[in-house]
N, C-alpha and C positions, 0 to 999 in steps of 0.2 A: 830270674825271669821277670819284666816286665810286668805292672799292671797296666789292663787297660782303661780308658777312660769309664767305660760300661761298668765294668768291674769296681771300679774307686767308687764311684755314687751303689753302687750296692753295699757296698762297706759302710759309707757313710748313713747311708739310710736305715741300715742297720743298726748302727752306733746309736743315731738320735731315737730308734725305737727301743734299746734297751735302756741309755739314760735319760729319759723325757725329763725329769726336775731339772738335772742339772745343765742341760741344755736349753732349758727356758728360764735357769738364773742367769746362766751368758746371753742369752739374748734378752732379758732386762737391763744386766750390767753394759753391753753395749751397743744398745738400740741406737745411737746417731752413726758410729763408726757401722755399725752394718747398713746403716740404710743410706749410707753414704757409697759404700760397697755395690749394693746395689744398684744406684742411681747409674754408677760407671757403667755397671756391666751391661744394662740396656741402653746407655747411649752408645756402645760400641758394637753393640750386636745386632741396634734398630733394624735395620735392615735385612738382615738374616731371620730376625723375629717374623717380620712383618708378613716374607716370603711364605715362613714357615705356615702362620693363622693362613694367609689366604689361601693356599695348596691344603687347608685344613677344610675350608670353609667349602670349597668346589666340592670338594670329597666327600662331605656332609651336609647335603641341601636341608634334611628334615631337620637337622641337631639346630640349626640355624633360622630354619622357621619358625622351630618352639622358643627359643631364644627373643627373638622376634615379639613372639607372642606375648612369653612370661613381661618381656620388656614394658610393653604396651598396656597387659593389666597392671604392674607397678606402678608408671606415671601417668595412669588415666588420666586423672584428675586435672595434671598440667594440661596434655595433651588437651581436653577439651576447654579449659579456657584459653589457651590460645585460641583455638581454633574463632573463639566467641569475640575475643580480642580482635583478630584480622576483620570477622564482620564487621565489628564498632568501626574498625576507623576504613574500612569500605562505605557503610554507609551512612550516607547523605545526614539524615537528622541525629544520628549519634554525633558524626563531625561537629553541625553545628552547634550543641550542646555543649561537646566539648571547646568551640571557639569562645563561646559566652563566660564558660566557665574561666576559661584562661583572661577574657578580657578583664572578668571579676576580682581573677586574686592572680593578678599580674606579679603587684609589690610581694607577695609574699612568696610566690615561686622564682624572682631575680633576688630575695634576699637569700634565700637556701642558695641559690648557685651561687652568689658569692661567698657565702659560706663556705660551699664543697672548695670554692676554689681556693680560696685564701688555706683550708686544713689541707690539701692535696699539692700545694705549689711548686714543689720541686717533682713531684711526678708530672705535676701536667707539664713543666717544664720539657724533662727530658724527654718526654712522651712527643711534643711537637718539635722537639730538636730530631727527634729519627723519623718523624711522621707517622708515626703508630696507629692506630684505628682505636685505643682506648685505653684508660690509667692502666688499668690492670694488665696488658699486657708488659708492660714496661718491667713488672717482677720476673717478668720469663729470658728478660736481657740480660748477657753478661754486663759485668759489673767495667769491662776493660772498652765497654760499647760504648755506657753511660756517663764514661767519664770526658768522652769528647768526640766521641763519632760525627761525621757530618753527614746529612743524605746527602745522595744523590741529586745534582741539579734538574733532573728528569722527573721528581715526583710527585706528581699535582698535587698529593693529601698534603705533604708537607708544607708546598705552596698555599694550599688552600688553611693549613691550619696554623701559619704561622704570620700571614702577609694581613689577611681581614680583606682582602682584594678585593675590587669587585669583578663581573664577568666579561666585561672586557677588556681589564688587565692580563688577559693569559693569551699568551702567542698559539698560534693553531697546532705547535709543535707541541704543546704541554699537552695535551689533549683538552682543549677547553671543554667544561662543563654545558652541558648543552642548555640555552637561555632564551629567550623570547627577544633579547636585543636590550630591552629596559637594563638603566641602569642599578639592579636589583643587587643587593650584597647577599654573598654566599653566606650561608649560616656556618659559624664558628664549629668547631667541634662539642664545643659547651653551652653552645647556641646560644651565643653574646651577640 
């Protein structure tokens, strides 16, 4: 007869509650190989998952509000500096504070970016060869992308972050950047 899938994870869960040591010395011994494991099983099931939480979530309005809530007391702290953040650079006399200040230590905030850039080079590389929105996503590429992918001739980011264009170099087809007409250079990605 037949096991069923229901049935084998009761077996197993079984198993790991009578021998907890030595099923947490194998999962010492092969912490990469399982979480390599792992990693597969949620790319191939993304989708199935995803279904599953949101048919979860409808089902559950309150489990999701306290969720919600606990979430909210956890990163107060970010939450309201942001919030304080968005004011500063809404308003007026903060900007200008912040203009003076940038006029101030120009030189020392262009020598850190050339620093970021000269220790990041071959990311920011690949990063504006695919037209990516920032270093760090470039870790999230396969490795088979990075080695010579081309965008898309359609991509303004890329245009915008590999040409230094200005805003009336771009045909109406790229979607040009909306500009006042001046011949004003678009800011770099690393705002060179």
């Amino acid at each position: 007869m037949a096991v069923t899938p229901e049935e084998r994870r009761a077996n197993r869960r079984a198993y790991y509650a009578r021998n907890r040591e030595r099923v947490a010395a194998y999962r010492r011994k092969n912490k990469e190989r399982l979480s390599a494991s792992r990693k597969r099983y949620y790319q191939r099931k993304k989708t199935e998952l995803y279904q599953k939480a949101r048919a979860y979530r409808a089902a559950n309005p309150e489990k999701v509000r306290q969720w919600r809530r606990t979430d909210y007391e956890r990163h107060r702290e970010s939450y309201i500096a942001r919030a304080r953040r968005r004011w500063r650079e809404k308003n007026d006399e903060c900007r200008a504070y912040e203009a003076k200040r940038y006029r101030r230590d120009k030189a020392v905030i262009h020598a850190r970016r050339r620093d970021y850039r000269s220790r990041k080079r071959e990311e920011i590389r690949a990063w504006r060869r695919l037209g990516a929105t920032g270093p760090r996503k470039v870790e999230s590429i396969p490795l088979r992308v990075l080695s010579g992918a081309q965008p898309s001739r359609s991509c303004v980011c890329t245009e915008i972050a590999t040409s230094r264009a200005t805003c009336r170099d771009y045909p109406p087809s790229y979607g040009r950047p909306k500009c006042d007409g001046r011949d004003q250079r678009i800011a770099g990605v690393l705002g060179v």
